[in-house]
C-alpha positions as CSV (number, residue, x, y, z in Angstrom):
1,X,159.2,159.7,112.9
2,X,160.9,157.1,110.9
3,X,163.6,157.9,107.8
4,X,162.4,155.1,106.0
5,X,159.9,155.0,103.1
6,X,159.0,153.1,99.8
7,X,160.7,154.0,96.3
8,X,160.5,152.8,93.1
9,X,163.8,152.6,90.9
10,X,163.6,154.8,88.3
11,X,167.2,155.0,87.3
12,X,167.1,152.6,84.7
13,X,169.6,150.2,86.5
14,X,169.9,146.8,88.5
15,X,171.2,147.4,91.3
16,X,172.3,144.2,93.4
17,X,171.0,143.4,97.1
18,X,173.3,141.8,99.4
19,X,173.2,140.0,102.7
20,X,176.0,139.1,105.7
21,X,177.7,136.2,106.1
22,X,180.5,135.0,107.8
23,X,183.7,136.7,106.4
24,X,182.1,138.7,103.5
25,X,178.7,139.5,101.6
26,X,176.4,137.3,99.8
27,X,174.1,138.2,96.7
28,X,170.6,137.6,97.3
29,X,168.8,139.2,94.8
30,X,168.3,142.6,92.4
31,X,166.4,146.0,92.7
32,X,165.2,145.8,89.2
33,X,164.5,149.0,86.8
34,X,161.1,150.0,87.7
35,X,160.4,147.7,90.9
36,X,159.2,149.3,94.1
37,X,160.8,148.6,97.5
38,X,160.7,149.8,101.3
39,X,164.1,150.9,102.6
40,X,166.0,153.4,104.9
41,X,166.5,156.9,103.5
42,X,169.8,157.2,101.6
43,X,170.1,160.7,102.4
44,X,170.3,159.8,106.1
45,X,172.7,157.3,105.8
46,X,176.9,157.9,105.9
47,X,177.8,156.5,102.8
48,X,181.7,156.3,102.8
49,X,184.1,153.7,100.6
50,X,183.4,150.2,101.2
51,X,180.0,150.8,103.1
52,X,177.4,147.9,102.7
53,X,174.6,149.9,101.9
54,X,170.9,150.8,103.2
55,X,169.1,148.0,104.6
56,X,165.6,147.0,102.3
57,X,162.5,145.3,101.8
58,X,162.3,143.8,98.5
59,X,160.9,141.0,96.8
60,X,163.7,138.3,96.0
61,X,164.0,135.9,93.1
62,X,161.8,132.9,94.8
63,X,158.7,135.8,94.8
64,X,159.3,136.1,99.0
65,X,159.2,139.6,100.7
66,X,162.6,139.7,102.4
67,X,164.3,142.0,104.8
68,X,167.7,140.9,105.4
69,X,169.5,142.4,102.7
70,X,170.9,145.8,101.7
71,X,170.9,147.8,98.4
72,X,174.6,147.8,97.5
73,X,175.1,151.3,95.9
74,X,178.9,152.4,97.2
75,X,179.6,156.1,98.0
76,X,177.1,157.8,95.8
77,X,173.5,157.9,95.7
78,X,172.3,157.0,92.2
79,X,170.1,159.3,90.7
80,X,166.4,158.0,90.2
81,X,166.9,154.4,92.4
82,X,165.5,156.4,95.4
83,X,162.3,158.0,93.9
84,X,159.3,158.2,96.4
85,X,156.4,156.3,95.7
86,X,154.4,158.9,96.7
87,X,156.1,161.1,93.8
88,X,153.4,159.2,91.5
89,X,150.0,159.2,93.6
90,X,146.7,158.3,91.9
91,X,145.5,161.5,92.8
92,X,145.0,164.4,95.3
93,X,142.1,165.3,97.6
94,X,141.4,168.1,100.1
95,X,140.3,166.4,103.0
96,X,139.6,169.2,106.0
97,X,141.2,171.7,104.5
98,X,144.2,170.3,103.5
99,X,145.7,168.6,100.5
100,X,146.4,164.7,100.4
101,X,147.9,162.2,97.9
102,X,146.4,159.1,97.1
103,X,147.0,155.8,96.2
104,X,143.6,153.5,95.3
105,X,144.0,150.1,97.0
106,X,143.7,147.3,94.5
107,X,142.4,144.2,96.9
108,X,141.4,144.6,100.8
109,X,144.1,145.2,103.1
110,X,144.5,145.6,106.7
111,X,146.3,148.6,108.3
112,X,149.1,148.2,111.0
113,X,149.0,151.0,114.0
114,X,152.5,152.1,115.5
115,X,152.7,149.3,117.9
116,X,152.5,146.6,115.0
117,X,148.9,145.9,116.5
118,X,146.1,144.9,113.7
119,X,144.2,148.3,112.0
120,X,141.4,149.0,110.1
121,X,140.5,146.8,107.0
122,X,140.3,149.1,103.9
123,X,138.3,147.8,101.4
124,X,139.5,147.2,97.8
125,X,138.4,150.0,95.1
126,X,139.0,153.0,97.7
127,X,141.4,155.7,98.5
128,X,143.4,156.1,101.0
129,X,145.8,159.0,101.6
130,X,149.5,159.3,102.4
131,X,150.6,160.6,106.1
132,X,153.3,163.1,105.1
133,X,156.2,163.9,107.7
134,X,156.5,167.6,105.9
135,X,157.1,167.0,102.3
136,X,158.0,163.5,102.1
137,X,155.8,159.9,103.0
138,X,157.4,157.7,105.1
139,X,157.0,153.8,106.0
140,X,157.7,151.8,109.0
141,X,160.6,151.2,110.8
142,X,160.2,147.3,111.1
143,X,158.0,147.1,108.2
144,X,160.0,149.4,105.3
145,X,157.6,148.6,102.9
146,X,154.3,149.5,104.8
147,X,153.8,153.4,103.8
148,X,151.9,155.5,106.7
149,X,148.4,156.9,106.0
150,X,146.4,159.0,107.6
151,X,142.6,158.7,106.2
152,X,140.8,156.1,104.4
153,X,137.6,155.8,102.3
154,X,135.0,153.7,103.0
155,X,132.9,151.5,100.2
156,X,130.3,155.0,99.9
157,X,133.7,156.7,99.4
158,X,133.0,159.0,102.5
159,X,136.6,159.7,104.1
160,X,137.8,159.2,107.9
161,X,140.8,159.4,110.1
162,X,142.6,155.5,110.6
163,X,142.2,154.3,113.8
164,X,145.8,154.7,115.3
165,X,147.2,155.3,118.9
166,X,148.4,158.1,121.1
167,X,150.4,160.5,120.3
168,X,150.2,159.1,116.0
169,X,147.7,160.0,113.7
170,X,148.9,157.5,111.1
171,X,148.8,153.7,110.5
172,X,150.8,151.3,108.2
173,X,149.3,149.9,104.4
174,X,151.8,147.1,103.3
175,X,152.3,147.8,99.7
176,X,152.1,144.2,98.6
177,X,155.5,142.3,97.9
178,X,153.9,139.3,98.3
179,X,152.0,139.7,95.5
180,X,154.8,141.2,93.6
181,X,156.8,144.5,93.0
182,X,155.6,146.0,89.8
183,X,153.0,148.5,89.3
184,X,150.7,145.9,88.3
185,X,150.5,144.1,91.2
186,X,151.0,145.8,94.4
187,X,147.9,147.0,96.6
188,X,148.7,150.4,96.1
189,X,147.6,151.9,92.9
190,X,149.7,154.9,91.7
191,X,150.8,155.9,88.3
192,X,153.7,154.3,88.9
């Protein structure tokens, strides 16, 4: 199961995003206070003197989602830029005897399976609720900013397992950097 997953940057700090190029780095862009992002988890990266950084998903200054940069944050792990989305669901549900969180989708989206093959389209005004790998979500390995579910509402709010593939039980919602990477404008509602 992937390390990755999407956080919001609650530290209170920018925090620069950089790119390769030949001989050196470039800056492409900012994590901003309070913006959400997909990236790999900081805990399981070697973070050393001089390292680059974990790879991200974020939403660069021309409003494009882009994934070929990586947060620059040195050799420690600042405190708050690596909170879990899924620290500030919209709500919890019981759902077969056991306890989801939630976001509420803002506009229609369409989940990705495992393979990167076309899901289920979730309708807008619904829940849909987090896969968990124990305690913590996770998102996709290709797609760092498209957070794993594992059920879905329907318009009549009736619940039901996303269609995914053998041996998952989970599919992909993209949280929405193309529409931006506030609270406000994501897919996902939380209480960001």
């Amino acid at each position: 199961m992937s390390m990755n997953n999407v956080w919001i940057n609650k530290s209170g700090k920018s925090y620069p995003v950089k790119k390769n190029v030949s001989g050196g780095t470039t800056q492409i862009g900012n994590i901003l206070s309070n913006e959400i992002f997909g990236s790999v988890d900081p805990g399981s990266y070697d973070l050393y003197p001089g390292d680059a950084g974990p790879g991200c998903v974020f939403r660069n200054a021309s409003g494009q989602r882009d994934f070929s940069g990586f947060v620059t944050i040195g050799n420690i792990i600042p405190n708050g830029l690596f909170t879990p989305v899924s620290d500030s669901p919209y709500s919890t549900v019981t759902i077969s005897g056991k306890s989801y969180k939630t976001f509420k989708t803002r506009r229609q989206i369409t989940l990705v399976k495992p393979s990167g093959a076309t899901g289920d389209i979730v309708p807008a005004g619904v829940l849909v609720a987090l896969a968990m790998n124990g305690t913590f979500s996770f998102s996709g390995d290709t797609n760092m900013d498209y957070i794993a579910v594992a059920h879905k509402q329907n318009s009549s709010g009736v619940w039901s397992a996303v269609t995914s593939e053998t041996p998952y039980s989970y599919a992909f919602a993209p949280i929405g950097l193309d529409y931006g990477s506030g609270a406000s404008s994501l897919n996902l509602i939380g209480t960001f």
